[in-house]
C-alpha positions as CSV (number, residue, x, y, z in Angstrom):
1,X,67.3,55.8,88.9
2,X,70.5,54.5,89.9
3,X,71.3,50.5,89.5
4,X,71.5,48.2,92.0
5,X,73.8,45.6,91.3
6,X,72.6,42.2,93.3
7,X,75.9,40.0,94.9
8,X,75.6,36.1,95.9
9,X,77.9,36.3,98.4
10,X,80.0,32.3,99.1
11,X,81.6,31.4,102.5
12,X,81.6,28.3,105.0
13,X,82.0,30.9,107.6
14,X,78.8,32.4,109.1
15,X,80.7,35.1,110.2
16,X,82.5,35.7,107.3
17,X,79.3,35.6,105.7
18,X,77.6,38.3,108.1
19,X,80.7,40.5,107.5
20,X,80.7,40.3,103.7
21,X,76.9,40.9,103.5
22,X,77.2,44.0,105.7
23,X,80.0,45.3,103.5
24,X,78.0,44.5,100.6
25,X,74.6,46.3,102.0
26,X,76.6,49.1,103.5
27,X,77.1,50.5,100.0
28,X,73.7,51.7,97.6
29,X,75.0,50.4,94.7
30,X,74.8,47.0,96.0
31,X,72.4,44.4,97.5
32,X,72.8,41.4,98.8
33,X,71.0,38.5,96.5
34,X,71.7,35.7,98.6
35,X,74.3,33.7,100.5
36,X,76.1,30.0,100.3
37,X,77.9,28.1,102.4
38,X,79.7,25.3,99.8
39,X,80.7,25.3,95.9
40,X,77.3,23.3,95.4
41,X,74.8,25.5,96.9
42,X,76.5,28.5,95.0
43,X,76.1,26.9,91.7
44,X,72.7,26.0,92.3
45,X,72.1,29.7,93.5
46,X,73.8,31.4,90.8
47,X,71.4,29.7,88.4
48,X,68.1,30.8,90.5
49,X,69.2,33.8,91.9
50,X,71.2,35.5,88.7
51,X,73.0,37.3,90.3
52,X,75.4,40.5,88.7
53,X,78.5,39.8,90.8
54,X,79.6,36.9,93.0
55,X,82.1,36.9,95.9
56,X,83.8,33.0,96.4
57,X,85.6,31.7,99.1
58,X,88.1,29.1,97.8
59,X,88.8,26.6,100.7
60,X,84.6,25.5,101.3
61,X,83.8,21.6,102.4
62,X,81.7,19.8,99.6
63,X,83.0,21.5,96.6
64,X,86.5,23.2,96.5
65,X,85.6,27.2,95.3
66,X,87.6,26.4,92.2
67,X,85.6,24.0,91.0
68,X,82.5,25.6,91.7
69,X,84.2,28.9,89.7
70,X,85.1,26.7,86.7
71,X,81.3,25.5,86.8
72,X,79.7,28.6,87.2
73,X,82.0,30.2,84.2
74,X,81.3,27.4,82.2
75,X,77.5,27.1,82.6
76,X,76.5,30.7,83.7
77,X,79.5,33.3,83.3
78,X,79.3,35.8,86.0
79,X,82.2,38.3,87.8
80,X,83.3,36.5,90.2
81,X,85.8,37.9,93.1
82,X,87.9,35.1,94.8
83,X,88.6,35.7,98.1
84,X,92.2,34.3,98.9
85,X,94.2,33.3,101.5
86,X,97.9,34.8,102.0
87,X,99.5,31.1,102.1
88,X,101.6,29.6,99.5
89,X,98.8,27.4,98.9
90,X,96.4,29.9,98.7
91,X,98.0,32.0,96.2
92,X,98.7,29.5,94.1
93,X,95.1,28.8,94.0
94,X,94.5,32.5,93.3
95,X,96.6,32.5,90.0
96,X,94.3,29.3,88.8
97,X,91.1,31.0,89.6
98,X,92.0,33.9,87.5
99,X,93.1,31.6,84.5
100,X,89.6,29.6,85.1
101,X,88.0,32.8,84.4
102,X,87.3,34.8,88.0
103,X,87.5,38.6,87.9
104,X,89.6,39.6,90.4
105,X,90.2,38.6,94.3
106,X,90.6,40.2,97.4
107,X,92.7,39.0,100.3
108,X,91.3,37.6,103.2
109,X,91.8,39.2,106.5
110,X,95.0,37.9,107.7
111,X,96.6,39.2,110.8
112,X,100.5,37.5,109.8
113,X,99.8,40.1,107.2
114,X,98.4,43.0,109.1
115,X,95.0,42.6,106.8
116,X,92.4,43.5,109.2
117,X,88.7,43.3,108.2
118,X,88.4,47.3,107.9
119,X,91.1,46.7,105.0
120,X,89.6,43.9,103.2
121,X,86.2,45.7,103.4
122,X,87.8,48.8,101.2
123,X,89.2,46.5,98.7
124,X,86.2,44.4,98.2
125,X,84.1,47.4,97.7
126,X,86.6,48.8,95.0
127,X,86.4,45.3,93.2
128,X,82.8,45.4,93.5
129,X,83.0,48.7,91.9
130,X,85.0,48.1,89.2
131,X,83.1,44.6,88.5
132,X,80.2,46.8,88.2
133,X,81.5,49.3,86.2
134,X,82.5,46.8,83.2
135,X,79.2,45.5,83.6
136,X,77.9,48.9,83.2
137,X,80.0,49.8,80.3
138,X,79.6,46.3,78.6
139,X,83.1,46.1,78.9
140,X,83.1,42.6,81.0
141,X,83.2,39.7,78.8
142,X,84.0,35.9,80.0
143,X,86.4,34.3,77.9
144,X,87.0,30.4,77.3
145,X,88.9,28.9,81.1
146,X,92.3,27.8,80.8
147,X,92.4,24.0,82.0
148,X,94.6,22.0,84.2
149,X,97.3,20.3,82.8
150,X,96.2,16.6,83.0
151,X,92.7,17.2,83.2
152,X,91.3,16.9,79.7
153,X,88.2,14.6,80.7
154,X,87.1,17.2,83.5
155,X,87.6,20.2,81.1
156,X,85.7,18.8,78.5
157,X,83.0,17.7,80.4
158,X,82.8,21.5,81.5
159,X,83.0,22.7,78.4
160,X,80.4,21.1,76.8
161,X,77.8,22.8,79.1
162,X,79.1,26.6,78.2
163,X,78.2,28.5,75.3
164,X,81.0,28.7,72.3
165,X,83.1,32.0,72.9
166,X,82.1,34.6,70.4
167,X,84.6,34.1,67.4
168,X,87.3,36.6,66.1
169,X,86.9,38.1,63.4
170,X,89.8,36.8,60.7
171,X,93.0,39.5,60.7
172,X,91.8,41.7,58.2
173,X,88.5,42.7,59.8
174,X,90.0,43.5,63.5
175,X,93.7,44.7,63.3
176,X,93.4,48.1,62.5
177,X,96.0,50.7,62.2
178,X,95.6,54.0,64.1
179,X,96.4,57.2,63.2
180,X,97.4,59.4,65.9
181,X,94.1,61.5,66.1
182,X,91.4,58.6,66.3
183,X,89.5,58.2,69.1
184,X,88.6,54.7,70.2
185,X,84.6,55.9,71.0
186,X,83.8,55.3,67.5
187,X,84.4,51.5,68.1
188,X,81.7,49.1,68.0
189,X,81.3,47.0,71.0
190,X,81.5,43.3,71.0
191,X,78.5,41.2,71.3
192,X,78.2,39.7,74.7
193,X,77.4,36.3,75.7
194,X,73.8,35.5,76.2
195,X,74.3,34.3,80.5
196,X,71.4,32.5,80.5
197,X,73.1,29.6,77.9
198,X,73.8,26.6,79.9
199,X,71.6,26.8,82.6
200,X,69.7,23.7,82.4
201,X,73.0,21.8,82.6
202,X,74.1,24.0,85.7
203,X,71.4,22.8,87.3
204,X,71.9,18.9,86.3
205,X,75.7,19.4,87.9
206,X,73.9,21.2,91.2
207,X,72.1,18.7,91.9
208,X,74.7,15.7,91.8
209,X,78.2,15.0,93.5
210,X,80.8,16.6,90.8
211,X,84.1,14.8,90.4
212,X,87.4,16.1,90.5
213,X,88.9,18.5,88.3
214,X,91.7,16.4,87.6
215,X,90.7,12.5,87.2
216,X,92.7,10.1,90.1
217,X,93.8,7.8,87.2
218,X,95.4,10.6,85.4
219,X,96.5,12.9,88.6
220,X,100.0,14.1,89.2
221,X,102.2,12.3,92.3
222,X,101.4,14.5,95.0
223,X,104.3,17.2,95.7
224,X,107.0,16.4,98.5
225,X,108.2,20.1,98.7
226,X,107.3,23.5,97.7
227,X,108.7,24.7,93.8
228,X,112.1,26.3,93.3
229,X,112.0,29.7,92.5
230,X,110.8,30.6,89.3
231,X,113.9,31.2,87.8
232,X,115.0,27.9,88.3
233,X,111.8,25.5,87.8
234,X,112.9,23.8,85.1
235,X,109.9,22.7,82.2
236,X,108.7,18.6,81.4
237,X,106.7,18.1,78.5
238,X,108.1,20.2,76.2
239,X,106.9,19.1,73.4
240,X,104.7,21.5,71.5
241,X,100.8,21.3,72.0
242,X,101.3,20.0,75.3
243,X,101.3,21.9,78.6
244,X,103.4,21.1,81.4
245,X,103.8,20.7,84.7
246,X,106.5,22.5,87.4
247,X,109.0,19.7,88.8
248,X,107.3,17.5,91.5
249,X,110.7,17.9,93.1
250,X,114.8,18.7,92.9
251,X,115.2,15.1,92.6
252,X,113.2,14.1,89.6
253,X,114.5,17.1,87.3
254,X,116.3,16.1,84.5
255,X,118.0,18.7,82.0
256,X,115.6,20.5,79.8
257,X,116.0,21.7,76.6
258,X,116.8,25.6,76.4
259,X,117.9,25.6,80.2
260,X,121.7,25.9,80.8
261,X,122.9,23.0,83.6
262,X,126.0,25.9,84.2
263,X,123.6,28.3,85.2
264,X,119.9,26.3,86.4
265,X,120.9,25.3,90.3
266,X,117.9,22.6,90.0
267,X,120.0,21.3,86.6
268,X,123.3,21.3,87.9
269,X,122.0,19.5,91.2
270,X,119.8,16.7,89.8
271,X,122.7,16.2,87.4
272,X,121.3,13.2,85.0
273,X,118.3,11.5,85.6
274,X,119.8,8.5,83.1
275,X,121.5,7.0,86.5
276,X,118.5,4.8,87.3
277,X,118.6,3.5,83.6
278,X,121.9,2.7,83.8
279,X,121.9,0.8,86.9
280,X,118.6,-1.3,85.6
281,X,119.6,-2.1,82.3
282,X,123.7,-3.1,83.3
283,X,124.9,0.2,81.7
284,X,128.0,1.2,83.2
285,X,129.7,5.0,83.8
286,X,132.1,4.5,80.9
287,X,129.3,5.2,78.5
288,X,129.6,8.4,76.7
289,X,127.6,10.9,78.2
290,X,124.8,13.2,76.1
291,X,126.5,16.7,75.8
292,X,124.1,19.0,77.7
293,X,122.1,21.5,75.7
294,X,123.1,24.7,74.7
295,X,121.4,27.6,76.1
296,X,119.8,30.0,73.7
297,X,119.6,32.8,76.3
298,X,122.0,36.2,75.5
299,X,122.3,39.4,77.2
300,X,123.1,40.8,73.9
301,X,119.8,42.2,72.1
302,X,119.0,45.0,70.2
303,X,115.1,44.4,71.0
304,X,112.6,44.0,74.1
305,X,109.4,44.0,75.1
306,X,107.5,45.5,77.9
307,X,104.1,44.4,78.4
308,X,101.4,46.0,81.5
309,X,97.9,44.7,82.4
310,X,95.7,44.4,85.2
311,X,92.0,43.0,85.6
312,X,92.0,40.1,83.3
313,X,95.6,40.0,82.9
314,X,96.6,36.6,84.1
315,X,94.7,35.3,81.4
316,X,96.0,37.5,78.8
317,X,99.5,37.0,80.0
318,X,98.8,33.3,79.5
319,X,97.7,33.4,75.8
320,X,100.6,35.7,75.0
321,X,103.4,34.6,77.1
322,X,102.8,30.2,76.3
323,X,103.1,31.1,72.4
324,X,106.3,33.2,72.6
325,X,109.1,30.7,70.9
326,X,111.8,29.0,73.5
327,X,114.5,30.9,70.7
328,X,112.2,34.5,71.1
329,X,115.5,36.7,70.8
330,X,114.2,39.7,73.0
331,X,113.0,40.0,77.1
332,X,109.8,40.8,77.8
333,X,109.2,43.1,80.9
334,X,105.8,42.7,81.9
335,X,104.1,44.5,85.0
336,X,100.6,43.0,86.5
337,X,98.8,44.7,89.0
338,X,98.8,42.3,91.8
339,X,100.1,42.0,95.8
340,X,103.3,40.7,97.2
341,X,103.2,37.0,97.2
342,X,100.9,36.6,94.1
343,X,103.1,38.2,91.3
344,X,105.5,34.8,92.9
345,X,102.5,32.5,92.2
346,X,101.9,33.9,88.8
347,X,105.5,33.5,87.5
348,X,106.1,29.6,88.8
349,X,102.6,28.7,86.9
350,X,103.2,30.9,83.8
351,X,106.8,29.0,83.5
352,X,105.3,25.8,83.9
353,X,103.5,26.6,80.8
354,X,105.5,28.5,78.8
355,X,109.0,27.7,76.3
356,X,110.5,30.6,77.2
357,X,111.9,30.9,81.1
358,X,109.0,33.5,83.6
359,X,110.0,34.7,86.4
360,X,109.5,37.3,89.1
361,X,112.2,40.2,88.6
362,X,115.0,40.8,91.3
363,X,116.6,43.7,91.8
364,X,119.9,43.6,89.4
365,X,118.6,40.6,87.3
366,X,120.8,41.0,84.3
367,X,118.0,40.9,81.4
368,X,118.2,38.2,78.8
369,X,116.7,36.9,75.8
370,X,114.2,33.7,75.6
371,X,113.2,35.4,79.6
372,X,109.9,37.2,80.7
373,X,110.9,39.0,84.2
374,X,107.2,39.8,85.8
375,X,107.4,43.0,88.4
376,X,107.1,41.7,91.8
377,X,103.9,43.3,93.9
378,X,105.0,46.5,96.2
379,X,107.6,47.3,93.7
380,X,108.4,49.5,91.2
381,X,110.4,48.0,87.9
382,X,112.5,50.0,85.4
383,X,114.8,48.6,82.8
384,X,118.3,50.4,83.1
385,X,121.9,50.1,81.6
386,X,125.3,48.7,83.9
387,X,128.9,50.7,83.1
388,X,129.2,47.5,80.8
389,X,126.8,48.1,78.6
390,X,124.4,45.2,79.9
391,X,120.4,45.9,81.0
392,X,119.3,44.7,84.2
393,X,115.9,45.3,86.4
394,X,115.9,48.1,89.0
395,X,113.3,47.5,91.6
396,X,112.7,50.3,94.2
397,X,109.8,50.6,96.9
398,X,109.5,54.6,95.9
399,X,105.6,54.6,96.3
400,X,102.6,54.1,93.4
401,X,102.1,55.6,90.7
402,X,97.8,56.3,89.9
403,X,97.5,53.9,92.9
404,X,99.7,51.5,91.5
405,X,102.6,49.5,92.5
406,X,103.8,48.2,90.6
407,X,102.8,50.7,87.5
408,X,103.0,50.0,83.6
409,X,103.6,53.9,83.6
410,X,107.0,53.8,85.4
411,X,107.7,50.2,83.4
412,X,107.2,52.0,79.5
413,X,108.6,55.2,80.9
414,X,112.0,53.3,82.0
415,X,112.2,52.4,78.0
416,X,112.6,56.2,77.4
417,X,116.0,57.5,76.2
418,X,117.5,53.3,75.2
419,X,117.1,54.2,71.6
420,X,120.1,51.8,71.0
421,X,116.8,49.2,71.6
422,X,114.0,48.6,69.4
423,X,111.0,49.2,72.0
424,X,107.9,47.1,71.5
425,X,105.1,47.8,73.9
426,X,102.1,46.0,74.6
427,X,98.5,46.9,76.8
428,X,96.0,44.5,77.4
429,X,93.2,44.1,79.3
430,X,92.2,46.4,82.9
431,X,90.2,49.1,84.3
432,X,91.5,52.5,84.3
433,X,94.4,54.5,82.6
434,X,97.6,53.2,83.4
435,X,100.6,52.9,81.0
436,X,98.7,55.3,78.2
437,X,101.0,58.2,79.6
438,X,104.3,55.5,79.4
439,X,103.1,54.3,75.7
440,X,102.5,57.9,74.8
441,X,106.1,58.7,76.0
442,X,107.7,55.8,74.2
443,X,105.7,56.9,70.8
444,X,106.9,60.5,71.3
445,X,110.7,58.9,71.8
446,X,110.9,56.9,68.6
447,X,109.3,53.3,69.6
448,X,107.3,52.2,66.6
449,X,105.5,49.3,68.0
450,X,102.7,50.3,70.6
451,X,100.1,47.4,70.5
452,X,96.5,48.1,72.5
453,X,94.1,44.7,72.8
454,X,90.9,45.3,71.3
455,X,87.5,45.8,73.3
456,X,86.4,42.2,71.6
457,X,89.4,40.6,73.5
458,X,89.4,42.6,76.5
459,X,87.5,41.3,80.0
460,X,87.3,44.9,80.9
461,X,88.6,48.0,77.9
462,X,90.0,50.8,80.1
463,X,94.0,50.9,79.9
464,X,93.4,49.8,76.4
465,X,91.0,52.5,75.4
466,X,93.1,55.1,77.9
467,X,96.0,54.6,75.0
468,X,94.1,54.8,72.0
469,X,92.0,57.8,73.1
470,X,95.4,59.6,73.6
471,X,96.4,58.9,70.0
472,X,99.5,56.4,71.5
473,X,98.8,53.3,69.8
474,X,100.2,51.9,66.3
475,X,97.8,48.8,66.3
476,X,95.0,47.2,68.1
477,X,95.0,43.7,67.9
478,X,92.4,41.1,69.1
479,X,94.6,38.7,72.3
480,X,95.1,35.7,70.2
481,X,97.0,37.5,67.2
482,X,99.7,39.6,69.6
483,X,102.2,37.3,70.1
484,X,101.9,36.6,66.2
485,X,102.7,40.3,65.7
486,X,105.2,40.8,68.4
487,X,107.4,37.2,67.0
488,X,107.1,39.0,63.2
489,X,108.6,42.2,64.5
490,X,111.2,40.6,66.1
491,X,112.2,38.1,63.7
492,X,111.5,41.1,60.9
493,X,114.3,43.5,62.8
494,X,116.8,40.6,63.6
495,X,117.7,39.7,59.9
């Protein structure tokens, strides 16, 4: 008997709603458990209702759909699909609900995009597919949310009500080294986390007005224009432990440590931020000025990194990317599968977090250390080599590869043949096969580091597993102990 995998489906549109729920019943796997029409009633319905999968609207009066995700994960983890607008705003918005813990999304219709409902229909049905699929295979797993910068109060309040993730193991119990024959389906699975914990306190937060994610005594000013590029957003806060936020504005940046003024246009346009000091406190021009900081940045390496994900991988990308060193002295190449507009999104937040500079690749970027270039949606990304001697990114439009665009297959497979590098490459979490023929290739061309998360980490094993079952991976490391292993090779190979 086939299973029937029940959907609460959240809008503040009727219609939306009627369309959604005749997507939903128009396929047998699927039923509809029930409907909402604000982030309140769906928290209160995903505790009475239980349902498998969950479809959220984010803009929703009442209760924004990101707070009602970050609730739901916290109290009652459950796959839930963001439905997103194509608006700066909304993508942005997109990228947090991924690092609060949602599943995936799926684009709302959107005629300025030519997304008509027939479109968004097939791609909800595919995320309901492969939501149900992890489900089926045990593979989904929620994993801790990421928090606002600034809201500590809010996050702990939140956290408090959720179960304690399952802990990893200690190194020696889940890195393993794999010979080139094992198959991963002798693998234990992970335990999963009991989703009825927390309910009783899901249903205390239903039933009362919820405050703001970020606390009004503690919010950021409000921002008067939309962020620089990623390239260019310079960091605040860098001071380890801490996260930071992306500059309010031109106006307010002030050099940051690592960033070169010469090169950074918000640097070099802001200048010095001391002026207001000086003019306050008597201070006059003829004072020496601070000799700006030296970047640490170098198109000189004999190392790099290419990373690929997909489902889950915003998160992942987080964990990994935020503890790479300001100083790492290789780039990392990382393709996530995501649409035009997002991969943007994902870069400026990931730079606002991280000491070493994220951005969404360009075609001819020269490729430096300290730099993470992420492979913009609807493109293809391959590393290649000037008549200098220098790398830079090659973007072409030249179709997908398995379905995808951009592919960790044509990423690992542009590593090929640059034996002059050492080639470190690194799959994490996401449904299906892509990159184990590009990390098979690279193992087959010399590159001796070819990392695979484990299934314990993973919020769905598929690329993963695709690698290790085709005898391409050197080690399979748990998410929070990658970066620790990709900063020891480096530093290992650099002395």
């Amino acid at each position: 008997m086939m299973t029937v995998y029940r959907v609460l489906i959240v809008d503040d549109s009727r219609f939306m709603r009627k369309v959604l729920s005749d997507v939903v019943g128009s396929d047998e796997a699927f039923a509809v458990a029930g409907t909402a029409s604000d982030g309140e009633e769906a928290i209160r319905l995903a505790m009475e209702l239980k349902p498998d999968i969950i479809t959220m609207d984010m803009e929703m009066p009442r209760m924004h759909g990101l707070e009602a995700l970050r609730r739901i994960m916290a109290a009652h983890p459950t796959p839930v699909i963001m439905l997103s607008a194509v608006t700066d705003n909304g993508t942005r918005d997109t990228i947090k609900a991924l690092q609060y813990g949602a599943f995936d999304f799926v684009r709302k219709p959107d005629p300025s995009v030519k997304l008509v409902i027939e479109e968004v229909s097939e791609y909800l049905l595919e995320k309901l597919h492969i939501a149900a699929e992890s489900i089926r295979s045990g593979s989904w797993r929620a994993l801790p949310a990421e928090w606002e910068p600034g809201g500590e109060e809010a996050a702990t309040e939140a956290a408090a009500a959720a179960e304690s993730p399952d802990p990893v193991p200690p190194a020696a119990d889940t890195e393993r080294t794999i010979p080139p024959d094992e198959s991963a389906g002798r693998e234990r699975p992970a335990p999963k986390r009991d989703r009825t914990t927390g309910e009783a306190e899901l249903q205390h937060t239903a039933r009362r007005t919820m405050p703001p994610a970020v606390p009004p005594a503690r919010a950021k000013p409000a921002k008067t224009q939309e962020p620089q590029p990623a390239a260019n957003l310079p960091k605040s806060g860098e001071s380890k432990g801490r996260k930071a936020e992306p500059a309010a504005s031109a106006s307010s940046a002030a050099p940051v440590k690592g960033k070169n003024p010469a090169s950074d246009p918000v640097s070099t346009s802001t200048k010095d931020n001391r002026t207001p000091i000086r003019q306050a406190t008597g201070m006059h021009a003829a004072e020496p000025p601070v000799a700006p900081p030296t970047s640490r940045k170098s198109s000189s390496f004999t190392q790099i990194v290419a990373v690929g994900t997909s489902t889950g991988g915003p998160r992942a990308l987080h964990e990994v990317l935020t503890k790479l060193p300001e100083d790492f002295q290789a780039p990392v190449l990382v393709v996530q599968h995501m649409p035009p507009k997002f991969t943007y999104s994902l870069a400026q937040r990931l730079n606002s977090f991280c000491a070493i500079r994220v951005c969404e690749a360009t075609h001819d970027d020269l490729v430096e250390t300290g730099t993470a270039y992420i492979a913009p949606g609807g493109k293809q990304m391959r590393l290649a080599k000037d008549a200098s001697g220098k790398y830079r990114i090659r973007l072409t439009e030249e179709g997908p590869r398995s379905g995808h665009m951009p592919s960790v297959d044509v990423l690992f497979e542009s590593l090929v043949g640059h034996r002059g590098l050492v080639r470190h490459a690194v799959l994490m979490t996401g449904m299906g096969s892509d990159g184990a023929k590009g990390m098979k290739a690279l193992q087959e061309d010399g590159a001796e580091t070819r990392i695979a998360e484990s299934e314990e980490t993973c919020v769905v094993y598929g690329m993963p597993r695709s690698a290790v079952e085709l005898g391409a991976v050197s080690r399979v490391l748990p998410l929070q102990q990658i970066t620790p292993a990709l900063v020891s090779e480096v530093r290992s190979r650099n002395k």
